[in-house]
C-alpha positions as CSV (number, residue, x, y, z in Angstrom):
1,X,52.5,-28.3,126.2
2,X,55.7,-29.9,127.5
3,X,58.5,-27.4,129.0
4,X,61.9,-27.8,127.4
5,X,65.8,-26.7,129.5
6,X,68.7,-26.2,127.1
7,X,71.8,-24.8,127.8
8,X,72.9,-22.3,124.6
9,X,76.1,-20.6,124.5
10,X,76.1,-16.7,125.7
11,X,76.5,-15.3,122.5
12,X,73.8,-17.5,121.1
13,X,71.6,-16.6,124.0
14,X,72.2,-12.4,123.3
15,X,71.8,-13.2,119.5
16,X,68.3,-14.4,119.9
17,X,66.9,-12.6,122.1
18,X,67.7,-9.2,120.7
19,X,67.0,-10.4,117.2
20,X,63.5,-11.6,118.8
21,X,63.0,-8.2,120.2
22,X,64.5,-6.4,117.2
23,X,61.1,-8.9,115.4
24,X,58.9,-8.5,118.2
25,X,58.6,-11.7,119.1
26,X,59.1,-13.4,122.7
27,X,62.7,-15.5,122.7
28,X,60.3,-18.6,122.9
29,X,58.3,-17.7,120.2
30,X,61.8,-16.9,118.3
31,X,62.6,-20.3,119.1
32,X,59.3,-22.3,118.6
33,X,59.5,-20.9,115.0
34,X,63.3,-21.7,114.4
35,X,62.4,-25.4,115.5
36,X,59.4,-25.9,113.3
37,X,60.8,-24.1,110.6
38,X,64.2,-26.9,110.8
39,X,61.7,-29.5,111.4
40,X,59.3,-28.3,108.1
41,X,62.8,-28.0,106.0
42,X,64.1,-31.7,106.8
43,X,60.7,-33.4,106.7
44,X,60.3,-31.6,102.9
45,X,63.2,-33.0,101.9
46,X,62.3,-36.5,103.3
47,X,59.1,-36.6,101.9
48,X,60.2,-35.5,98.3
49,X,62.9,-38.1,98.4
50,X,60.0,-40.7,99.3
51,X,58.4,-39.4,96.7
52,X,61.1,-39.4,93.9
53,X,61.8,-42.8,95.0
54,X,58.0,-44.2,94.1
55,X,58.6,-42.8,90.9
56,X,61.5,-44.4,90.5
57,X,63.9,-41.2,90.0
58,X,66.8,-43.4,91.1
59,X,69.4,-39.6,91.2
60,X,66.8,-37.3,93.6
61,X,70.0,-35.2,94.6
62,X,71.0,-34.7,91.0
63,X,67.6,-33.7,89.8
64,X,67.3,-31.3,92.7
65,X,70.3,-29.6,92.0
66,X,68.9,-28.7,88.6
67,X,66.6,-26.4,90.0
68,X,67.1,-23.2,89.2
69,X,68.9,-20.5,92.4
70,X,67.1,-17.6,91.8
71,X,64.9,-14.8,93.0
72,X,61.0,-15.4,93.9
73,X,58.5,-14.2,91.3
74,X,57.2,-11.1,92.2
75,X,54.6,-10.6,94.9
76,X,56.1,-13.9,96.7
77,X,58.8,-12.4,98.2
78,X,59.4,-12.2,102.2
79,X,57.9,-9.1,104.0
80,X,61.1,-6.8,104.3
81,X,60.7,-7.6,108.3
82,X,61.7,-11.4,107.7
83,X,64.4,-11.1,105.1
84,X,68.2,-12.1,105.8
């Protein structure tokens, strides 16, 4: 495991850790999980536009958009604890 500085503003700094605590999490924990969660999010997106590209679906962006906004079936909701 490699040990990583950053400098964060202040308010960024309070915001985590009491949210952390509020979660019961460590703020490295908090902020493990932020990173891979980022990391998870722009690699999907990556790898579907690979994959709409073999296909040949020339308009990836358009096609996404067509995807319904709307609320997850039940039972595959987010435990009221990780809801924003």
């Amino acid at each position: 495991m490699t040990t990583l500085s950053i400098r964060v503003p202040d308010s960024l700094h309070r915001a985590i850790k009491e949210l952390a605590m509020k979660d019961g999490y460590s703020m490295n924990q908090f902020i493990i999980t932020a990173a891979a969660e980022k990391l998870s999010a722009l690699e999907t997106v990556d790898y579907l536009r690979q994959r709409a590209e073999r296909a040949n679906l020339k308009d990836f962006d358009r096609l996404l958009a067509l995807v319904p906004d709307c609320d997850p079936d039940p039972g595959d909701e987010l435990p009221p604890k990780q809801r924003r």
